[in-house]
LOTOR-989148 format. One record per residue: residue number from 0; y, z negated, x negated of N, C-alpha, C in turn. Coordinates in steps of 0.2 Angstrom, whole numbers, plus 2048, in hexadecimal, padded with zeros to 3 digits. Layout:
BEGIN
+-----+------+------+------+-------+-------+-------+------+------+------+
!   i ! n_yy ! n_zz ! n_xx ! ca_yy ! ca_zz ! ca_xx ! c_yy ! c_zz ! c_xx !
+-----+------+------+------+-------+-------+-------+------+------+------+
! NUM !    Y !    Z !    X !     Y !     Z !     X !    Y !    Z !    X !
...
+-----+------+------+------+-------+-------+-------+------+------+------+
# end
This chain:
BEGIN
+-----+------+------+------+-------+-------+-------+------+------+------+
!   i ! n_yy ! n_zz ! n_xx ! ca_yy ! ca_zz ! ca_xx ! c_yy ! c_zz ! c_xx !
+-----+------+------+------+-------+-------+-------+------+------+------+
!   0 !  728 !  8C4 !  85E !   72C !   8C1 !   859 !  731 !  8C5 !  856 !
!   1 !  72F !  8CB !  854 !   733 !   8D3 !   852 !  739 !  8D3 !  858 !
!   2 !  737 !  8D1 !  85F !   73B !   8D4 !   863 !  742 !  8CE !  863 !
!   3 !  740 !  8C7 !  862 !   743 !   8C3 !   865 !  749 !  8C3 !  85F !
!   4 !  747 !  8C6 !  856 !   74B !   8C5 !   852 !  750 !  8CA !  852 !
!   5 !  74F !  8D0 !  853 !   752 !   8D6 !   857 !  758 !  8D4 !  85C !
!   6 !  756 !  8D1 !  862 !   75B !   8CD !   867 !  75E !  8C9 !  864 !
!   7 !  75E !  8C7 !  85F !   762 !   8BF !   85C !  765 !  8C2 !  858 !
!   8 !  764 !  8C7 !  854 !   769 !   8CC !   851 !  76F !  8D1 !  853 !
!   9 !  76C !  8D2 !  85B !   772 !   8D6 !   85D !  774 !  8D1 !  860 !
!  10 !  774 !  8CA !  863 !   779 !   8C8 !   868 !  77B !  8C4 !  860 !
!  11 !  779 !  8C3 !  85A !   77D !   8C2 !   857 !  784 !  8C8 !  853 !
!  12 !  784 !  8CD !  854 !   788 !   8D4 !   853 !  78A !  8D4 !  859 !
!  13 !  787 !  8D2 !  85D !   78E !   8D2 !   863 !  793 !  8CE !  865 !
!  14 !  793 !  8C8 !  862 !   794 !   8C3 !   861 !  79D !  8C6 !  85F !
!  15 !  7A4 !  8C6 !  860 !   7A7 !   8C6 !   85E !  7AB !  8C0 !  85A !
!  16 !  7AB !  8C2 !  853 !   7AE !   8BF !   84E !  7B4 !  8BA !  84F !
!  17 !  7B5 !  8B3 !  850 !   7BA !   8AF !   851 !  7BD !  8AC !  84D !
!  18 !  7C4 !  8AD !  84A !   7C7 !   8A9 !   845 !  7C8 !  8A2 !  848 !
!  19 !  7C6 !  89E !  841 !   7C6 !   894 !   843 !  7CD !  896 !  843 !
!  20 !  7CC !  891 !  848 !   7D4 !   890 !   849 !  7D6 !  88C !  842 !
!  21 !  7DE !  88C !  843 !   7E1 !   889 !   83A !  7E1 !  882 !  83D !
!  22 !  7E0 !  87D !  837 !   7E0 !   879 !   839 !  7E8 !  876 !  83B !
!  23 !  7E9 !  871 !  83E !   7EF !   871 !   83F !  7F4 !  86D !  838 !
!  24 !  7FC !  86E !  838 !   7FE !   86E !   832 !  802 !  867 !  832 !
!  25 !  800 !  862 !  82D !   801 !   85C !   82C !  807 !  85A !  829 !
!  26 !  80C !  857 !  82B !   813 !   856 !   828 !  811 !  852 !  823 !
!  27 !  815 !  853 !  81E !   813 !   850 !   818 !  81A !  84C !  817 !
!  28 !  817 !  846 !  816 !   81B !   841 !   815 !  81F !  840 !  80E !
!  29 !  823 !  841 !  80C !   825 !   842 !   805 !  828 !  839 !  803 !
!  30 !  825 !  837 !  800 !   823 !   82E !   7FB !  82A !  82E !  7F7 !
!  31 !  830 !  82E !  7F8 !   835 !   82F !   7F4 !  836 !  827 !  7F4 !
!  32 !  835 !  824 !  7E9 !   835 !   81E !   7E6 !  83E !  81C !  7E9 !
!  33 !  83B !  816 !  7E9 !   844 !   812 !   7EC !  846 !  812 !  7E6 !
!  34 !  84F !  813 !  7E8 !   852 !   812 !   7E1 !  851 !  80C !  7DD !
!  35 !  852 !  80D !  7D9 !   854 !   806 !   7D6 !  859 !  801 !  7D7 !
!  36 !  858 !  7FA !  7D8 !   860 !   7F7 !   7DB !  865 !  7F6 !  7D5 !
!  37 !  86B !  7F5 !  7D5 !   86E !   7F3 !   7CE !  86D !  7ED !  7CB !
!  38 !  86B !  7EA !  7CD !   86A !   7E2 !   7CB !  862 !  7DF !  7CF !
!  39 !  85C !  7DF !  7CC !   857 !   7DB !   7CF !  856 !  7D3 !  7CD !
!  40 !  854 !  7D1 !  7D1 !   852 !   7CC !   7D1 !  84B !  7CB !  7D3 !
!  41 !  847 !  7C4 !  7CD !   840 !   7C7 !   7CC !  840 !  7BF !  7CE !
!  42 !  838 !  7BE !  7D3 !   836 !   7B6 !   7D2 !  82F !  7B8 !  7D3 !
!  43 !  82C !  7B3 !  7D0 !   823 !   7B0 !   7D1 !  820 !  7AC !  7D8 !
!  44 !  81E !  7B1 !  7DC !   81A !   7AE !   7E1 !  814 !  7AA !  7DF !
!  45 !  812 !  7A5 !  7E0 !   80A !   7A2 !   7DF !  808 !  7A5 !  7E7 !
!  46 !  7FF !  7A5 !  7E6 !   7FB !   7A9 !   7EA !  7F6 !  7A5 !  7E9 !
!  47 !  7F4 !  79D !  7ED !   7EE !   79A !   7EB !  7E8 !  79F !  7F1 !
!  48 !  7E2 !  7A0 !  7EC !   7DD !   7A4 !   7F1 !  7DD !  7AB !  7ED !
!  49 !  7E3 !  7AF !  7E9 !   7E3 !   7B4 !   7E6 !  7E0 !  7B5 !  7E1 !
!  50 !  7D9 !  7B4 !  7E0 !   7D7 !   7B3 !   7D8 !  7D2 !  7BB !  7D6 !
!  51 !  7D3 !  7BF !  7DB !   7CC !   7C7 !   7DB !  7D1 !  7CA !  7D8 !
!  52 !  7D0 !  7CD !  7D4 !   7D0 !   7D2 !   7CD !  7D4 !  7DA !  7D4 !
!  53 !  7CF !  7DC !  7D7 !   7D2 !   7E2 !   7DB !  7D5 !  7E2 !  7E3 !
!  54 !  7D2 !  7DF !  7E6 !   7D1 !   7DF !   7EF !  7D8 !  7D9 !  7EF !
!  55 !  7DA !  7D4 !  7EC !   7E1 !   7D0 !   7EA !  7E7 !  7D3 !  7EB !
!  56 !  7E7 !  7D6 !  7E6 !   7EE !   7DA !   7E5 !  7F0 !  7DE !  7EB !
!  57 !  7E9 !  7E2 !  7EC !   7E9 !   7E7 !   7F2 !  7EC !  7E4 !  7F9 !
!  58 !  7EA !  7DD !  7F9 !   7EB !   7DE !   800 !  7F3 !  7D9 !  800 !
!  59 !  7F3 !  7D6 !  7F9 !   7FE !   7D6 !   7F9 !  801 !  7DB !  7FA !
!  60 !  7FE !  7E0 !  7F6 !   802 !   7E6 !   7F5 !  804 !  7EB !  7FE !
!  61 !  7FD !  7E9 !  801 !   7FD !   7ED !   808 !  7FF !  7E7 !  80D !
!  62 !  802 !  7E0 !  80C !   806 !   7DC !   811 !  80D !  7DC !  80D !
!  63 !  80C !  7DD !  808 !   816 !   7E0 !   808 !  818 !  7E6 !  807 !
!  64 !  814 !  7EC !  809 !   817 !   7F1 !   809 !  81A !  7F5 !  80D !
!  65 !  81C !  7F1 !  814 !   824 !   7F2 !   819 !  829 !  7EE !  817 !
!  66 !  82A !  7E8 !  812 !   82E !   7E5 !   811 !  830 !  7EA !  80C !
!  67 !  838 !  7EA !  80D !   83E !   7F0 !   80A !  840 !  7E9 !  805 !
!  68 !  83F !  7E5 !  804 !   843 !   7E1 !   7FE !  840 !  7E1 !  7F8 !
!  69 !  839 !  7E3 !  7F9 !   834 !   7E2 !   7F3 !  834 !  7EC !  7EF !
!  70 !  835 !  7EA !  7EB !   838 !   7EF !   7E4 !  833 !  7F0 !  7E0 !
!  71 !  82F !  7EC !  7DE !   829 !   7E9 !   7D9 !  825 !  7E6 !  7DB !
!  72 !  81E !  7E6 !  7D7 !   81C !   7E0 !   7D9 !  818 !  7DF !  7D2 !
!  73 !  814 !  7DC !  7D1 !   80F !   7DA !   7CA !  80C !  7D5 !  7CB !
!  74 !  803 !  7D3 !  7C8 !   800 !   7CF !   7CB !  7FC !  7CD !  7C7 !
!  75 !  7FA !  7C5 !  7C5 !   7F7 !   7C0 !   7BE !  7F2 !  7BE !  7C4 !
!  76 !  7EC !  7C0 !  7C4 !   7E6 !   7BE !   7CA !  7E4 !  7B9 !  7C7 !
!  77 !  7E4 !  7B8 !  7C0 !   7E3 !   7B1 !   7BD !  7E5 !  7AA !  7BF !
!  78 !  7ED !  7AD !  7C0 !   7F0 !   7A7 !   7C1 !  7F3 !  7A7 !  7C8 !
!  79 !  7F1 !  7AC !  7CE !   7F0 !   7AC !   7D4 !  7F8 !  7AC !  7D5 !
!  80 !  7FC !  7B1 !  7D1 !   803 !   7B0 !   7D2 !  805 !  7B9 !  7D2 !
!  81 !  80A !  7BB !  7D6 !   80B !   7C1 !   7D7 !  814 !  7C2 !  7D4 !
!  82 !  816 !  7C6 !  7D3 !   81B !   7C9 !   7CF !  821 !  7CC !  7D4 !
!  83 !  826 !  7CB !  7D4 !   829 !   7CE !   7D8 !  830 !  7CF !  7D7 !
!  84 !  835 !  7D6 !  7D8 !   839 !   7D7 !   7D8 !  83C !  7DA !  7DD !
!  85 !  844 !  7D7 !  7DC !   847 !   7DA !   7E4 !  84E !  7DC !  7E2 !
!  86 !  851 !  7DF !  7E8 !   85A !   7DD !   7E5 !  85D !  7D9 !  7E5 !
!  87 !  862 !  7D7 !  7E2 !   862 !   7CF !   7E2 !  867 !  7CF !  7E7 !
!  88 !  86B !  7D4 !  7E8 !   872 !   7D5 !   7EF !  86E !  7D3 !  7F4 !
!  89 !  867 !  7D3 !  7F6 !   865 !   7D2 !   7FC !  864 !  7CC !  7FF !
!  90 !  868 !  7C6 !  7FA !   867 !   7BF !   7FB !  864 !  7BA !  7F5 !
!  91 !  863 !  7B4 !  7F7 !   860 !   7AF !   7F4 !  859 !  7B0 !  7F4 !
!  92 !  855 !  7AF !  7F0 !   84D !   7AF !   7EC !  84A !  7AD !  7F2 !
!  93 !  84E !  7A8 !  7F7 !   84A !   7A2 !   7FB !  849 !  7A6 !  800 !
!  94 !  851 !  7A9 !  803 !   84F !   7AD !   80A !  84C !  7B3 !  808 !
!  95 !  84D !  7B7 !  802 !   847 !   7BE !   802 !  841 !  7BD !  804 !
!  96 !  840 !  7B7 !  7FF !   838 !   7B7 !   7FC !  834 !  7B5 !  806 !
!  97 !  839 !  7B3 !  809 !   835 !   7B0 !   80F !  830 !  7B4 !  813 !
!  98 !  834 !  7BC !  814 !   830 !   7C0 !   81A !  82A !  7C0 !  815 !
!  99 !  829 !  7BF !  80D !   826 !   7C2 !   809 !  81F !  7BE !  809 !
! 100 !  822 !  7B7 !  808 !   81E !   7B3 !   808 !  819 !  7B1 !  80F !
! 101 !  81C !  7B3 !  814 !   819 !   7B4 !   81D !  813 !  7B9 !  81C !
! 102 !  814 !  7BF !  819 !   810 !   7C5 !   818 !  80B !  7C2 !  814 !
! 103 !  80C !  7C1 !  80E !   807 !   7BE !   809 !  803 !  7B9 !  80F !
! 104 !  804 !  7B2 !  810 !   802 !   7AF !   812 !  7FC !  7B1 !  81A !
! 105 !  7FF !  7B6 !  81D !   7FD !   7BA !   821 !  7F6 !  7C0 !  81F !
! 106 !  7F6 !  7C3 !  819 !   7F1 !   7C5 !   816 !  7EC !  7BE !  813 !
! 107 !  7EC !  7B8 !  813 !   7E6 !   7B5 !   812 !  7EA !  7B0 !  80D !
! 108 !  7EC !  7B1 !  80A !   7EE !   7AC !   805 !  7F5 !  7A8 !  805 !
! 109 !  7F6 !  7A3 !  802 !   7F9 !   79A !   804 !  800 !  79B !  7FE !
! 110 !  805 !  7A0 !  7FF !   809 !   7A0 !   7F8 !  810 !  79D !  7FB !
! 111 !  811 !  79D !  7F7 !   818 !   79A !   7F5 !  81D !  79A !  7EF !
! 112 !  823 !  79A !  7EE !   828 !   79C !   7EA !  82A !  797 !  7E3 !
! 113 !  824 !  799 !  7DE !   823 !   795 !   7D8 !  827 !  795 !  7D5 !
! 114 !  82C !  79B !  7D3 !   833 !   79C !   7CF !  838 !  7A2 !  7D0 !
! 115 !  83E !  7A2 !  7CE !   840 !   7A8 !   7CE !  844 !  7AA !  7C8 !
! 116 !  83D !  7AB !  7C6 !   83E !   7B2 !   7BE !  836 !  7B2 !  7BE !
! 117 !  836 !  7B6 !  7B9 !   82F !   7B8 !   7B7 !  82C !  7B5 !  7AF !
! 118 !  824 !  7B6 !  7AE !   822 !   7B2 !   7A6 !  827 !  7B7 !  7A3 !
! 119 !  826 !  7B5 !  79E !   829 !   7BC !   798 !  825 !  7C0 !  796 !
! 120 !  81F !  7BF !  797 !   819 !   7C2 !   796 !  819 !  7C9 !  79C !
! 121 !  81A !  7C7 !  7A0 !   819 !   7CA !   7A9 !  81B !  7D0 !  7A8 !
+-----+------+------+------+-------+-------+-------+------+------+------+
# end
């Protein structure tokens, strides 16, 4: 037993010492907030199907988040209606909101373009 702990102490000391490799270096993606437009334009999507407090919002938020028109967003899970602002130079409420409303609908839920403006509450 003496002998065996002996051997496993010197092929541990002989053992030469290896630095871990570094990990490799991850580009960091720097998140710069879009400017602001000069002029927005705000409308209320409905969202029949939208009524969950957290997992809702989450998955609007992650089907329109390659849509470059969407500026804002805000969300009434009560009343299964989502909030939205954009630049209004980038057209009529009717053609924005459509890639928006494709995505929405493509994440689960049935929406459609309720108004364009927002409560005054909102």
């Amino acid at each position: 037993m003496r002998r065996a702990v002996c051997v496993a102490l010197l092929a541990l000391a002989a053992c030469k010492a290896e630095k871990a490799p570094a990990p490799p270096k991850q580009a960091v993606a720097e998140l710069a907030e879009p400017a602001r437009p000069a002029e927005l334009a705000r409308v209320t999507i409905k969202a029949l199907g939208m009524y969950c407090e957290e997992s809702c919002p989450l998955r609007v938020r992650y089907a329109l988040a390659d849509n470059k028109a969407v500026y804002e967003l805000g969300f009434d899970t009560a009343n299964e209606s989502i909030f939205v602002s954009y630049d209004k130079t980038l057209g009529s409420a009717k053609d924005v909101t459509k890639p928006m409303l494709n995505a929405i609908k493509e994440a689960g839920y049935d929406p459609w373009l309720a108004k364009e403006s927002w409560p005054e509450d909102a």
